[in-house]
C-alpha positions as CSV (number, residue, x, y, z in Angstrom):
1,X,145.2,44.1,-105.8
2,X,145.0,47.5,-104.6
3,X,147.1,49.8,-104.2
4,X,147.9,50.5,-99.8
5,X,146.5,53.9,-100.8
6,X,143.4,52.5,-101.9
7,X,143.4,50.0,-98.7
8,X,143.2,52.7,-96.6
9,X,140.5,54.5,-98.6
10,X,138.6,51.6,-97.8
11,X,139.4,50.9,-94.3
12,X,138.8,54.7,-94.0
13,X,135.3,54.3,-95.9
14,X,134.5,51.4,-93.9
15,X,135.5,52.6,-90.4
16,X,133.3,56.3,-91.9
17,X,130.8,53.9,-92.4
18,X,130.6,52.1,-88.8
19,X,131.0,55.1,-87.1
20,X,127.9,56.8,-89.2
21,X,125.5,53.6,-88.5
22,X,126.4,54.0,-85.3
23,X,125.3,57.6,-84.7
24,X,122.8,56.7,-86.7
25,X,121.7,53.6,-84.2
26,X,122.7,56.3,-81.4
27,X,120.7,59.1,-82.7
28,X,117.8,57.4,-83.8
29,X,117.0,53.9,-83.6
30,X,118.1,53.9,-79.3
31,X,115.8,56.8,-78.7
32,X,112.5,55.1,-81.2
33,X,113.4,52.4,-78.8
34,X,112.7,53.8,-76.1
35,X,109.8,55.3,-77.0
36,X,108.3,52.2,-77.9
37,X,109.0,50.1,-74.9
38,X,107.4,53.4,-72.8
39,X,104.3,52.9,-75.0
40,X,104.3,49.4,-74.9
41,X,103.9,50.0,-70.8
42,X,101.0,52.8,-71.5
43,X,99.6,49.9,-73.5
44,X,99.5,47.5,-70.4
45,X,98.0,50.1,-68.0
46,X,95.5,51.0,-70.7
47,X,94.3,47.7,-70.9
48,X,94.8,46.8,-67.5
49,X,92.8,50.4,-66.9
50,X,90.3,49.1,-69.1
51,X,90.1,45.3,-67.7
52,X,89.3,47.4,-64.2
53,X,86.9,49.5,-66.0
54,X,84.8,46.5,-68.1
55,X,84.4,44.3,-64.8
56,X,83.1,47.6,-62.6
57,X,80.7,48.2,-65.7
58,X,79.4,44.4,-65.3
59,X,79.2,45.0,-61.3
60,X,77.4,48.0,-62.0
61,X,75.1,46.4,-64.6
62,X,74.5,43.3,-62.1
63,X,73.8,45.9,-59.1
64,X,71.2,47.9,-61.6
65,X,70.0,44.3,-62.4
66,X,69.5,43.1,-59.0
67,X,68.2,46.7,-57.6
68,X,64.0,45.7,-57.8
69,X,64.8,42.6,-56.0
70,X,67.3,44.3,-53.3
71,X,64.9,47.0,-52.9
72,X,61.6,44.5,-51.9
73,X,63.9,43.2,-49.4
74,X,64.7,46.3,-48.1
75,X,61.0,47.0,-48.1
76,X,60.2,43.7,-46.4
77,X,63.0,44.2,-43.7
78,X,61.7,47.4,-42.7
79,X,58.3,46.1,-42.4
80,X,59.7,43.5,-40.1
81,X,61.4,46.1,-38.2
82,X,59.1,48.6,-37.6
83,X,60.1,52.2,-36.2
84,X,58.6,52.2,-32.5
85,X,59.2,49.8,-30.0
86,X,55.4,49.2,-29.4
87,X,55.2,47.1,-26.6
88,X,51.7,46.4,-26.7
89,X,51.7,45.1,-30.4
90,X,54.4,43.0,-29.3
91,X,52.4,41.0,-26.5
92,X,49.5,41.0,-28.8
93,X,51.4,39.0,-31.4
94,X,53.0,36.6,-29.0
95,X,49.5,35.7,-27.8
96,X,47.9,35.5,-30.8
97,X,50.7,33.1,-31.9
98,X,50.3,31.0,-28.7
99,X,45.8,31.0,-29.7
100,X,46.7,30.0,-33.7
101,X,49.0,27.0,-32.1
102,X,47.5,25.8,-29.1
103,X,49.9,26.7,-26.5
104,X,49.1,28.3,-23.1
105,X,51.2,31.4,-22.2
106,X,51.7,31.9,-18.5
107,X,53.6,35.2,-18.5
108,X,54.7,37.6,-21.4
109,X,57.5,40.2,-20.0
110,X,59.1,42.5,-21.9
111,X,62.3,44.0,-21.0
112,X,63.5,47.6,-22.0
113,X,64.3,48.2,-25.8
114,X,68.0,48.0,-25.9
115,X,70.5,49.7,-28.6
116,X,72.8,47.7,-30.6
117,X,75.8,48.1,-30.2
118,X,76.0,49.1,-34.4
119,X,73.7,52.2,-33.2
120,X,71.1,51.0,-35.8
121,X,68.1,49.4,-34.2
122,X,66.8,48.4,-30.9
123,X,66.5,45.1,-29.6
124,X,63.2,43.7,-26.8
125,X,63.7,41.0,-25.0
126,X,60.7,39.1,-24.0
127,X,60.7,36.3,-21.6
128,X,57.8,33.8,-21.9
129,X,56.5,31.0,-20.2
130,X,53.4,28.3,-20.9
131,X,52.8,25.1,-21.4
132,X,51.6,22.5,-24.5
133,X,52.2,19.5,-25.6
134,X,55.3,18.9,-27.8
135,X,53.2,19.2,-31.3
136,X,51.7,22.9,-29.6
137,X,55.0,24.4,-29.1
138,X,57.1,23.1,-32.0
139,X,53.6,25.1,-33.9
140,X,54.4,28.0,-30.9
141,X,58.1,28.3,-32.1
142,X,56.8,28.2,-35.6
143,X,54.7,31.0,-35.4
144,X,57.1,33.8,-33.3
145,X,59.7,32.7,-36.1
146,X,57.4,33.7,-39.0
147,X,55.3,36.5,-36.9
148,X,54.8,39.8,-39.4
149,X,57.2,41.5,-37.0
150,X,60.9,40.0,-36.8
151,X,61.6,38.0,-33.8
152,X,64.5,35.2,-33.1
153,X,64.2,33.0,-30.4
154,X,67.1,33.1,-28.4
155,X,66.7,30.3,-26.0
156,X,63.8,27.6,-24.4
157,X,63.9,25.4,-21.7
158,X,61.6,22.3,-21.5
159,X,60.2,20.8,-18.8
160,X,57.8,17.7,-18.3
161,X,53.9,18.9,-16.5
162,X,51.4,16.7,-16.4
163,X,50.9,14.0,-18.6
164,X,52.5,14.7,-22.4
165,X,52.2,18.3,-21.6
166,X,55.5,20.2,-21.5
167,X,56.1,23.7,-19.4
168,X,58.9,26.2,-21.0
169,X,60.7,29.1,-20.6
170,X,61.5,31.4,-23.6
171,X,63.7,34.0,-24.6
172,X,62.5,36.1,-27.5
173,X,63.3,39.1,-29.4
174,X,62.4,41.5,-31.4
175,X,63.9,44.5,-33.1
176,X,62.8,47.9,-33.9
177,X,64.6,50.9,-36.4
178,X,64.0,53.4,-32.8
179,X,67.3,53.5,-31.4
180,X,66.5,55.8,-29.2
181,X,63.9,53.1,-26.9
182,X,64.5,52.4,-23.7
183,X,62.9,54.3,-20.4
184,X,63.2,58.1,-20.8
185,X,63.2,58.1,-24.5
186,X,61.8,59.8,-26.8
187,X,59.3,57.7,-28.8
188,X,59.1,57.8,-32.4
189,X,61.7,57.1,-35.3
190,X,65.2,58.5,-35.2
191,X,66.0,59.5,-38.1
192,X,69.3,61.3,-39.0
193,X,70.4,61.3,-35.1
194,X,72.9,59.7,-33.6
195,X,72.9,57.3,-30.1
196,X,74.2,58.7,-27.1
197,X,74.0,62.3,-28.8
């Protein structure tokens, strides 16, 4: 057995001991801790951060991919949109669409270019009339739809003439890149300028 003196050596020794791996675990395992839980977090945002980074890099790589493609539409739209109103090419396509199908156009009136209200283009409105047989004007509609210029057509009314023949009543239009169209406007592109300015 040993001796109370050597007890309390021990219990003194011991308690030395728990009180040193404490300040120990105090000094130097707490603040290793917490160092490693605050790079553990800078490892999630870096990989989050990179995550972000690797899919803009594929969207990037899929818009550099895609570019040729976007840019012949761009080139294609801007054909189809061309940068003055030009009224007179306008009617001249709308007739020779009603010739190449067969239809007979009473009246071609084009309204004033209009602005969007986006400030990019110009919008003409053309009313039409005629008449053809059902076959003629389904051709008619065909042909404003796919003319070299863009067109929509916003509305026809149908009517039985004589016979199998059928009268209508068209709203068309076209676009143009000249914002500034419309009576007492400046004709040309408009480039860099803003409307109502």
């Amino acid at each position: 057995m040993w001796p109370v003196q050597g007890r309390r050596a021990v219990i003194i020794a011991g308690a030395g001991a728990a009180v040193f791996a404490l300040l120990l675990v105090l000094l130097l395992v707490l603040p290793k801790m917490a160092e490693v839980t605050t790079a553990e977090g800078e490892l999630k945002d870096a990989k989050a951060e990179q995550q972000n980074l690797s899919a803009q890099l594929n969207a990037l790589k899929q818009a550099r991919d895609e570019a040729p493609q976007n840019e012949a539409t761009i080139r294609d739209i801007e054909g189809k949109v061309p940068p003055t109103a030009d009224l007179p090419g306008v009617i001249l396509f709308l007739r020779n669409a009603a010739a190449v199908s067969g239809v007979q156009v009473l009246s071609l009136t084009p309204a004033a270019p209009t602005p969007a209200t986006s400030g990019e283009f110009s919008s003409i409105s053309v009313s039409a009339s005629g008449q053809g047989s059902y076959f003629a004007l389904v051709k008619y509609l065909h042909e404003m739809e796919t003319l070299p210029r863009a067109a929509t057509v916003e509305s026809i009314d149908l009517n039985p003439a004589e016979g199998t023949v059928l009268a209508f009543a068209a709203t068309i239009t076209l676009y143009t890149s000249d914002v500034s169209s419309g009576p007492g406007s400046e004709p040309g592109p408009t480039e860099g300028t803003t409307p109502g300015a």
